[in-house]
TINU-842104 format. One record per residue (C-alpha): residue number from 1; residue in one letter; x, y, z. Coordinates in Angstrom, 3 decimals, padded with zeros to 6 digits. Layout:
N
+-----+------+----------+----------+----------+
| seq | type |       xx |       yy |       zz |
+-----+------+----------+----------+----------+
| NUM |    a |        X |        Y |        Z |
...
+-----+------+----------+----------+----------+
//
This chain:
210
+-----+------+----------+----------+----------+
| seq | type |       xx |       yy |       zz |
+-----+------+----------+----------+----------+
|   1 |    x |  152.452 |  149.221 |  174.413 |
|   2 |    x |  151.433 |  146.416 |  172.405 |
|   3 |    x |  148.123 |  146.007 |  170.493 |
|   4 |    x |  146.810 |  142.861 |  168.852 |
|   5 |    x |  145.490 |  143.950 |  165.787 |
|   6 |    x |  143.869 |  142.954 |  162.232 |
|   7 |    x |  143.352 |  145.541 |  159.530 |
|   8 |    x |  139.678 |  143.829 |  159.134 |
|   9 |    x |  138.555 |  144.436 |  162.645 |
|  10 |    x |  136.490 |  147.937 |  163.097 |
|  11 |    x |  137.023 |  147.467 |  166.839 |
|  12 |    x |  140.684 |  147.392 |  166.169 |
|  13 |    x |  140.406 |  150.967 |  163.941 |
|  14 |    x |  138.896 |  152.186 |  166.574 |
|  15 |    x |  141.524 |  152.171 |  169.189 |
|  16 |    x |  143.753 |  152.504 |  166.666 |
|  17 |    x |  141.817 |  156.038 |  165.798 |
|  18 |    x |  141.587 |  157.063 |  169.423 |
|  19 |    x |  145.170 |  156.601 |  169.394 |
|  20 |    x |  145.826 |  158.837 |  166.513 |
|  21 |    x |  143.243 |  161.247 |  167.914 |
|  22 |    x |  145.459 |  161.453 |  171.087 |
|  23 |    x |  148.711 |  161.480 |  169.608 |
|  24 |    x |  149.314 |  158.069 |  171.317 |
|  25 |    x |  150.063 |  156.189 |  167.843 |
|  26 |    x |  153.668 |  156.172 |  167.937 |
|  27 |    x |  153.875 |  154.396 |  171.209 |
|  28 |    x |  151.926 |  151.083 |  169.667 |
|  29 |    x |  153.604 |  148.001 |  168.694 |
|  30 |    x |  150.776 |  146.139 |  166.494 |
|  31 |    x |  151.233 |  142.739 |  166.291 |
|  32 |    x |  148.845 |  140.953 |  163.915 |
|  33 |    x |  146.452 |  138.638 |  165.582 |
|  34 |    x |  143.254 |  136.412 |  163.595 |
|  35 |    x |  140.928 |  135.682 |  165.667 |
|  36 |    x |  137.558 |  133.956 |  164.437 |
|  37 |    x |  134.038 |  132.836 |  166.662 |
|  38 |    x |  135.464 |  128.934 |  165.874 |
|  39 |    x |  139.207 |  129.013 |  166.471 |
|  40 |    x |  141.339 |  130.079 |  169.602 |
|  41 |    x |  144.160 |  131.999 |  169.100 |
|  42 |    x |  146.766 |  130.670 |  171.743 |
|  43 |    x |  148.823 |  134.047 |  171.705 |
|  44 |    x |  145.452 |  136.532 |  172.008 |
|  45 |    x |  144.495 |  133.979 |  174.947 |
|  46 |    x |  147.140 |  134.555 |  177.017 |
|  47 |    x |  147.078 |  138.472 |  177.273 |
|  48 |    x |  142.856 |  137.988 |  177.032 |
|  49 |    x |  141.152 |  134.683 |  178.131 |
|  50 |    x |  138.397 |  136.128 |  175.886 |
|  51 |    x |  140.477 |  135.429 |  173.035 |
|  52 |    x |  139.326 |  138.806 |  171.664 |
|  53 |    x |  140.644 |  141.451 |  169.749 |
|  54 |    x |  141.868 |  144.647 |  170.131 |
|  55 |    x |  143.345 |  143.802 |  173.417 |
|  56 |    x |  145.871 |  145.879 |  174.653 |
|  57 |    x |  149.113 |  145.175 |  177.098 |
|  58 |    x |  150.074 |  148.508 |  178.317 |
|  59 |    x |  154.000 |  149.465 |  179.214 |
|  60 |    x |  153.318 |  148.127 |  183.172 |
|  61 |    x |  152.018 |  144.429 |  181.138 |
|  62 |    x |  148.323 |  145.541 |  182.414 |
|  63 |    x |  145.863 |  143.638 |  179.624 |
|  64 |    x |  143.214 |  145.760 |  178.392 |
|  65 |    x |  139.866 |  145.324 |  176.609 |
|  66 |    x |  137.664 |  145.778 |  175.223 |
|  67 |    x |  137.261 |  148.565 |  172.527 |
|  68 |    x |  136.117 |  151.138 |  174.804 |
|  69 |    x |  138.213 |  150.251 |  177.982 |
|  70 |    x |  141.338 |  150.482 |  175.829 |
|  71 |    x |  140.217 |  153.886 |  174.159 |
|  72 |    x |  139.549 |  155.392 |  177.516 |
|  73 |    x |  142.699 |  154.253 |  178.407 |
|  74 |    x |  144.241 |  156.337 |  175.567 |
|  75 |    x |  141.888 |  159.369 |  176.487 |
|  76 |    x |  143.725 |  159.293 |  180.052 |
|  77 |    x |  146.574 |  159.570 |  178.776 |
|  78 |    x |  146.313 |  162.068 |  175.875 |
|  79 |    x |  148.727 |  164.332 |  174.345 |
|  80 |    x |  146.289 |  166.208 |  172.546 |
|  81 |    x |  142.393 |  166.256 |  172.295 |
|  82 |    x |  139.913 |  164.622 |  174.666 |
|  83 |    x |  137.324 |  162.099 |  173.299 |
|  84 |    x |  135.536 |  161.164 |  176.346 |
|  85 |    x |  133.866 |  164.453 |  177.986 |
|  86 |    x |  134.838 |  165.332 |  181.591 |
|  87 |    x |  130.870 |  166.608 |  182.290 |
|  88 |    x |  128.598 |  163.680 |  183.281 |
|  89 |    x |  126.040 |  164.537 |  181.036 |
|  90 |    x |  128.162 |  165.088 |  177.645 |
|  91 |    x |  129.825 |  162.678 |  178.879 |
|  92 |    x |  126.464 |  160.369 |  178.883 |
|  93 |    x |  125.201 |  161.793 |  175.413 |
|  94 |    x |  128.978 |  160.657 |  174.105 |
|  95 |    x |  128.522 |  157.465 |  175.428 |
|  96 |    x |  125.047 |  156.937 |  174.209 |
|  97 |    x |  125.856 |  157.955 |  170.302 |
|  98 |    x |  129.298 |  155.402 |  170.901 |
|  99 |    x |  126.898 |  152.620 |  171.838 |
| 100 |    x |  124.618 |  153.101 |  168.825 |
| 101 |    x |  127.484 |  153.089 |  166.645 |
| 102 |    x |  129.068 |  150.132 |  168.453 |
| 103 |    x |  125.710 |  148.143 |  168.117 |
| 104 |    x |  125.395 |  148.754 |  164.758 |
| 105 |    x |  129.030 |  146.955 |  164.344 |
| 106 |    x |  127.741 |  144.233 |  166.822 |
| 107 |    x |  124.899 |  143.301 |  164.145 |
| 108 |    x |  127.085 |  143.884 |  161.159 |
| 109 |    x |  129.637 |  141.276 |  162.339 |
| 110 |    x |  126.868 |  138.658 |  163.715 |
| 111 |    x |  125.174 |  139.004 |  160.147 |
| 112 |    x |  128.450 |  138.650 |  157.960 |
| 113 |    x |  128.868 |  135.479 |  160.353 |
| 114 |    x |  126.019 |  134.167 |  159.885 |
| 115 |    x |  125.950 |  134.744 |  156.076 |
| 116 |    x |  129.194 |  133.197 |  155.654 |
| 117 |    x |  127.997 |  129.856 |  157.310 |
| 118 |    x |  127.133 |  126.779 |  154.741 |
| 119 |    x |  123.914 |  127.773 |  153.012 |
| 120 |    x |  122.143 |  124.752 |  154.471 |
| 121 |    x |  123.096 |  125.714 |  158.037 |
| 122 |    x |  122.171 |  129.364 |  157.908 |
| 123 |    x |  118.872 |  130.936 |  159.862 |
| 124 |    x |  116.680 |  132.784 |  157.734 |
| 125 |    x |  115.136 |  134.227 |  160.652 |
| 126 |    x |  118.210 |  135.263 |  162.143 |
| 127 |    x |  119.468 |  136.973 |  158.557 |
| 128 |    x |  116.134 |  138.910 |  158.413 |
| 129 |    x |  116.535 |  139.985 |  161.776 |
| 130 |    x |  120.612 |  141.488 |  161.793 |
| 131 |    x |  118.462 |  142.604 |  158.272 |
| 132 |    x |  115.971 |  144.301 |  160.439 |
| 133 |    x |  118.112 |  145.853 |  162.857 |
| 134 |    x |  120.812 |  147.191 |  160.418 |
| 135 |    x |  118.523 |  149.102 |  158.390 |
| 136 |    x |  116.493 |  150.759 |  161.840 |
| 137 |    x |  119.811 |  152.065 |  163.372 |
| 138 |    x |  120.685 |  153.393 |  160.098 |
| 139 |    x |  117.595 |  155.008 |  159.331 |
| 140 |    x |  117.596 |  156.287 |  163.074 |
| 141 |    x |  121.149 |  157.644 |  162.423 |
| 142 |    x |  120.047 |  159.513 |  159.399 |
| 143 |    x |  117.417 |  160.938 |  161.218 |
| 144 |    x |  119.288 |  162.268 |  163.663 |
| 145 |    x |  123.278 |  162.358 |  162.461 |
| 146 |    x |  122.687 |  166.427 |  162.264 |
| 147 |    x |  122.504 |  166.523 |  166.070 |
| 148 |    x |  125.814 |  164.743 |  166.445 |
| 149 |    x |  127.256 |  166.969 |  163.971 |
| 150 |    x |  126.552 |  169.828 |  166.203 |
| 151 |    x |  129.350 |  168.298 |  169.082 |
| 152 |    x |  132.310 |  168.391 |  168.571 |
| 153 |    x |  133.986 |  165.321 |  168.330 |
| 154 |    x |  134.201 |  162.849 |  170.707 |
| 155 |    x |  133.638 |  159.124 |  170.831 |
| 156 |    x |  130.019 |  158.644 |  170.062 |
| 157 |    x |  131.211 |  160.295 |  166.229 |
| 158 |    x |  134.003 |  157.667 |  166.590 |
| 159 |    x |  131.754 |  154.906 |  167.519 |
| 160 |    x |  129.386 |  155.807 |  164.481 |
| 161 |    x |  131.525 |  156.422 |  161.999 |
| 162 |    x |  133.297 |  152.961 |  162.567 |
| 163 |    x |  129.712 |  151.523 |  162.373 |
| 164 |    x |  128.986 |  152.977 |  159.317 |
| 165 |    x |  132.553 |  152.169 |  157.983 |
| 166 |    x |  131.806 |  148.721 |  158.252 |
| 167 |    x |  128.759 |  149.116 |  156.607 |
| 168 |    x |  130.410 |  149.974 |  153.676 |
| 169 |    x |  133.619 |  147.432 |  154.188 |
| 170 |    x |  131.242 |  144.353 |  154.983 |
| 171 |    x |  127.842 |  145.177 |  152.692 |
| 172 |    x |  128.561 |  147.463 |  149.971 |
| 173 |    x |  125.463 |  145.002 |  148.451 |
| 174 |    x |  123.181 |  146.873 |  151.279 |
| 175 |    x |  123.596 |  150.258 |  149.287 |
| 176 |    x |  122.437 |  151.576 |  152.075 |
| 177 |    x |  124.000 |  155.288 |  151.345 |
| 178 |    x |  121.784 |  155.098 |  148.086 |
| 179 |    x |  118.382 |  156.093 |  151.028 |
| 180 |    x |  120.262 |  158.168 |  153.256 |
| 181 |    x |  121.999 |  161.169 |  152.256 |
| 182 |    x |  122.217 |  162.962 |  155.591 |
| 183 |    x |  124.178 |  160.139 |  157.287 |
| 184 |    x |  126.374 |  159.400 |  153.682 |
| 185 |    x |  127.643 |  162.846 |  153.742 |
| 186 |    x |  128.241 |  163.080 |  157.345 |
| 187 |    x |  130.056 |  159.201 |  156.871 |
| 188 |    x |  132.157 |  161.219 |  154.011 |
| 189 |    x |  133.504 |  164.250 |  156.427 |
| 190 |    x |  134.461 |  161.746 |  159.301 |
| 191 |    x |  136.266 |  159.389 |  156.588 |
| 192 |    x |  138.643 |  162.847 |  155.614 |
| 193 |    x |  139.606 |  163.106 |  159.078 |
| 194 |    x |  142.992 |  161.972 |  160.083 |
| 195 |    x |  142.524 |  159.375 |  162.279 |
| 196 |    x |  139.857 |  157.739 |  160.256 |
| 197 |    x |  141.754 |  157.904 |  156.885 |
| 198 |    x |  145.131 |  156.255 |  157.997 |
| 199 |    x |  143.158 |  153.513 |  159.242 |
| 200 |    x |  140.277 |  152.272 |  156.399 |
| 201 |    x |  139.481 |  148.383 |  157.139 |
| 202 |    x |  140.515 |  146.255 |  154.320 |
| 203 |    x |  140.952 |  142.676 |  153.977 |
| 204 |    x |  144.796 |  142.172 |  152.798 |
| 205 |    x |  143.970 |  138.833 |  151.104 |
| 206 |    x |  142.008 |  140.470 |  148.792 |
| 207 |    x |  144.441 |  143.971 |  148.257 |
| 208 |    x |  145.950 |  143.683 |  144.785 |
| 209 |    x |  149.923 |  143.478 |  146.141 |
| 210 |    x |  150.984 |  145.623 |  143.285 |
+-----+------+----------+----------+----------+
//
Protein backbone atom coordinates (compact mmCIF):
# COMPACT_ATOMS: atom_id res chain seq x y z
CA UNK A 1 0.00 0.00 0.00
CA UNK A 2 1.10 3.39 -0.51
CA UNK A 3 0.34 6.44 1.70
CA UNK A 4 1.00 10.07 0.89
CA UNK A 5 2.26 11.43 3.87
CA UNK A 6 3.91 14.60 5.75
CA UNK A 7 5.28 14.30 9.25
CA UNK A 8 3.30 17.79 9.91
CA UNK A 9 -0.10 16.52 9.04
CA UNK A 10 -2.19 15.13 12.27
CA UNK A 11 -4.54 13.52 9.75
CA UNK A 12 -1.59 11.72 8.36
CA UNK A 13 -0.51 10.40 12.22
CA UNK A 14 -3.59 9.31 12.43
CA UNK A 15 -3.76 6.65 9.85
CA UNK A 16 -0.45 6.20 10.38
CA UNK A 17 -1.48 5.29 14.27
CA UNK A 18 -4.41 3.16 13.23
CA UNK A 19 -1.95 1.39 11.27
CA UNK A 20 0.38 0.72 14.08
CA UNK A 21 -2.64 -0.02 16.27
CA UNK A 22 -3.52 -2.84 13.75
CA UNK A 23 -0.26 -4.12 13.05
CA UNK A 24 -0.75 -2.88 9.43
CA UNK A 25 2.51 -0.53 9.53
CA UNK A 26 4.85 -2.67 7.82
CA UNK A 27 2.76 -2.99 4.74
CA UNK A 28 2.95 1.09 4.05
CA UNK A 29 5.11 2.64 1.56
CA UNK A 30 5.04 6.52 2.66
CA UNK A 31 5.86 8.67 0.10
CA UNK A 32 6.20 12.32 1.15
CA UNK A 33 3.62 14.59 -0.29
CA UNK A 34 3.18 18.85 0.60
CA UNK A 35 0.18 19.81 0.07
CA UNK A 36 -0.98 23.50 1.01
CA UNK A 37 -4.85 25.37 0.66
CA UNK A 38 -2.91 27.55 -2.40
CA UNK A 39 -0.85 25.04 -4.37
CA UNK A 40 -1.85 21.71 -6.20
CA UNK A 41 0.20 18.95 -5.85
CA UNK A 42 0.13 17.19 -9.38
CA UNK A 43 1.18 13.69 -7.87
CA UNK A 44 -1.56 13.83 -4.69
CA UNK A 45 -4.09 14.87 -7.62
CA UNK A 46 -3.91 12.03 -9.49
CA UNK A 47 -4.56 9.27 -6.77
CA UNK A 48 -7.15 12.18 -5.06
CA UNK A 49 -8.75 14.97 -7.23
CA UNK A 50 -9.08 16.57 -3.76
CA UNK A 51 -5.52 17.06 -3.73
CA UNK A 52 -5.64 16.02 -0.06
CA UNK A 53 -3.63 14.26 2.24
CA UNK A 54 -3.43 11.19 3.78
CA UNK A 55 -4.77 9.48 0.79
CA UNK A 56 -4.22 6.04 0.48
CA UNK A 57 -3.78 3.57 -2.78
CA UNK A 58 -4.39 0.19 -1.45
CA UNK A 59 -2.53 -3.15 -3.03
CA UNK A 60 -5.76 -3.55 -5.74
CA UNK A 61 -4.74 0.63 -6.75
CA UNK A 62 -8.26 1.48 -4.92
CA UNK A 63 -7.65 5.43 -3.71
CA UNK A 64 -8.73 6.06 -0.33
CA UNK A 65 -9.61 9.10 1.82
CA UNK A 66 -10.11 10.68 3.88
CA UNK A 67 -8.69 10.17 7.47
CA UNK A 68 -11.40 8.09 8.67
CA UNK A 69 -12.25 6.10 5.42
CA UNK A 70 -8.60 5.04 5.27
CA UNK A 71 -8.48 4.09 9.11
CA UNK A 72 -11.56 1.99 8.76
CA UNK A 73 -9.99 0.54 6.03
CA UNK A 74 -7.09 -0.56 8.30
CA UNK A 75 -9.66 -1.65 11.08
CA UNK A 76 -11.05 -4.22 8.33
CA UNK A 77 -8.24 -5.53 7.89
CA UNK A 78 -6.54 -5.83 11.32
CA UNK A 79 -4.04 -8.14 12.64
CA UNK A 80 -4.54 -7.21 16.04
CA UNK A 81 -6.96 -4.85 18.00
CA UNK A 82 -10.19 -3.31 16.72
CA UNK A 83 -10.65 0.53 16.80
CA UNK A 84 -13.99 0.90 15.37
CA UNK A 85 -16.66 -1.08 17.65
CA UNK A 86 -18.76 -3.82 15.97
CA UNK A 87 -22.06 -2.67 18.34
CA UNK A 88 -24.00 0.24 16.76
CA UNK A 89 -24.14 2.13 19.72
CA UNK A 90 -20.28 1.97 20.90
CA UNK A 91 -19.83 2.11 17.76
CA UNK A 92 -21.83 5.66 17.64
CA UNK A 93 -20.27 6.93 21.04
CA UNK A 94 -16.66 6.06 19.17
CA UNK A 95 -17.60 7.94 16.39
CA UNK A 96 -18.97 10.87 18.24
CA UNK A 97 -15.66 11.39 20.63
CA UNK A 98 -13.53 10.86 16.90
CA UNK A 99 -15.53 13.77 15.51
CA UNK A 100 -14.88 16.08 18.47
CA UNK A 101 -11.36 15.35 18.28
CA UNK A 102 -11.32 15.66 14.48
CA UNK A 103 -13.11 19.14 14.76
CA UNK A 104 -10.91 20.36 17.09
CA UNK A 105 -7.98 19.64 14.34
CA UNK A 106 -10.38 21.19 11.68
CA UNK A 107 -10.21 24.65 13.70
CA UNK A 108 -6.61 24.26 14.67
CA UNK A 109 -5.50 24.04 11.01
CA UNK A 110 -8.08 26.86 9.68
CA UNK A 111 -6.62 29.16 12.56
CA UNK A 112 -2.79 28.43 11.93
CA UNK A 113 -3.94 29.32 8.21
CA UNK A 114 -5.35 32.09 8.82
CA UNK A 115 -2.66 33.39 11.24
CA UNK A 116 -0.01 32.73 8.86
CA UNK A 117 -1.68 35.00 6.14
CA UNK A 118 -0.04 38.73 5.65
CA UNK A 119 -1.02 40.68 8.74
CA UNK A 120 -2.96 43.16 6.62
CA UNK A 121 -5.05 40.40 5.02
CA UNK A 122 -5.96 38.49 8.15
CA UNK A 123 -9.77 38.51 9.78
CA UNK A 124 -9.86 39.45 13.22
CA UNK A 125 -13.19 38.10 13.45
CA UNK A 126 -12.35 34.94 12.02
CA UNK A 127 -9.05 34.59 14.54
CA UNK A 128 -11.37 35.28 17.54
CA UNK A 129 -13.70 32.85 16.38
CA UNK A 130 -11.15 29.42 15.58
CA UNK A 131 -10.11 31.44 19.20
CA UNK A 132 -13.55 30.80 20.44
CA UNK A 133 -14.06 27.44 19.33
CA UNK A 134 -10.60 26.00 20.32
CA UNK A 135 -10.84 26.91 23.80
CA UNK A 136 -14.91 25.47 24.13
CA UNK A 137 -13.96 21.97 22.76
CA UNK A 138 -11.11 21.96 25.01
CA UNK A 139 -12.78 23.00 27.99
CA UNK A 140 -15.67 20.50 26.97
CA UNK A 141 -12.96 17.77 26.66
CA UNK A 142 -11.67 18.45 30.08
CA UNK A 143 -14.92 18.22 31.37
CA UNK A 144 -15.61 15.16 30.20
CA UNK A 145 -12.07 13.28 29.06
CA UNK A 146 -12.75 10.92 32.37
CA UNK A 147 -15.69 9.32 30.54
CA UNK A 148 -13.56 8.43 27.55
CA UNK A 149 -11.01 7.14 29.78
CA UNK A 150 -13.43 4.62 31.00
CA UNK A 151 -13.52 2.79 27.12
CA UNK A 152 -11.18 1.21 26.09
CA UNK A 153 -9.56 2.43 23.24
CA UNK A 154 -10.90 2.97 20.12
CA UNK A 155 -10.97 5.80 17.63
CA UNK A 156 -12.77 8.58 19.34
CA UNK A 157 -9.33 8.41 21.98
CA UNK A 158 -7.45 8.42 18.61
CA UNK A 159 -9.35 11.22 17.17
CA UNK A 160 -8.78 13.31 20.49
CA UNK A 161 -5.59 12.71 21.24
CA UNK A 162 -4.46 13.80 17.64
CA UNK A 163 -6.56 16.97 18.34
CA UNK A 164 -4.95 17.72 21.31
CA UNK A 165 -1.50 16.76 19.79
CA UNK A 166 -1.83 19.44 17.50
CA UNK A 167 -2.69 21.67 20.04
CA UNK A 168 0.48 21.38 21.42
CA UNK A 169 2.51 21.02 17.85
CA UNK A 170 0.67 24.18 16.31
CA UNK A 171 0.00 26.60 19.66
CA UNK A 172 2.24 25.79 22.39
CA UNK A 173 1.55 29.95 22.82
CA UNK A 174 -2.26 28.78 23.75
CA UNK A 175 -0.87 27.08 27.03
CA UNK A 176 -3.84 25.65 27.07
CA UNK A 177 -2.65 22.51 29.41
CA UNK A 178 -1.71 25.35 31.98
CA UNK A 179 -6.25 25.39 32.73
CA UNK A 180 -6.86 21.90 32.21
CA UNK A 181 -5.28 19.26 34.09
CA UNK A 182 -7.78 16.46 33.55
CA UNK A 183 -7.42 16.51 29.74
CA UNK A 184 -3.22 17.29 30.07
CA UNK A 185 -2.78 14.16 31.94
CA UNK A 186 -5.06 12.09 29.96
CA UNK A 187 -3.09 13.89 26.58
CA UNK A 188 0.21 12.51 28.56
CA UNK A 189 -1.00 8.60 28.87
CA UNK A 190 -2.21 8.51 25.13
CA UNK A 191 1.25 10.24 24.01
CA UNK A 192 3.18 6.90 25.92
CA UNK A 193 1.25 4.66 23.87
CA UNK A 194 2.89 3.02 20.97
CA UNK A 195 1.23 4.12 18.18
CA UNK A 196 1.12 7.68 19.27
CA UNK A 197 4.85 7.91 20.27
CA UNK A 198 6.46 6.58 16.96
CA UNK A 199 4.52 9.08 15.24
CA UNK A 200 4.82 12.85 17.14
CA UNK A 201 4.15 15.66 14.32
CA UNK A 202 7.15 17.73 13.77
CA UNK A 203 8.07 20.07 11.17
CA UNK A 204 11.56 18.67 9.66
CA UNK A 205 12.61 22.18 8.51
CA UNK A 206 12.83 23.21 11.79
CA UNK A 207 14.48 19.61 13.48
CA UNK A 208 18.07 20.43 14.38
CA UNK A 209 19.75 17.65 11.70
CA UNK A 210 22.33 16.80 14.25
Amino acid sequence: MKLHWSTRSPYVRKVMAAAIETGLDASIETRLSIVSLSTVNADVERDNPLGKIPTLVNDEGVALYDSLVICEYLDHHSRKGRLFPQGFDQRLEALRWHALGNGLTDILILWNNERGRDPALQSPAHLSSYHAKTLATLDALEATVDELDRREFDIGHLGVAVGVGHADFRFADLQWRATRPRLSAWADRMAERESLRRTVQFDPRLKNPA
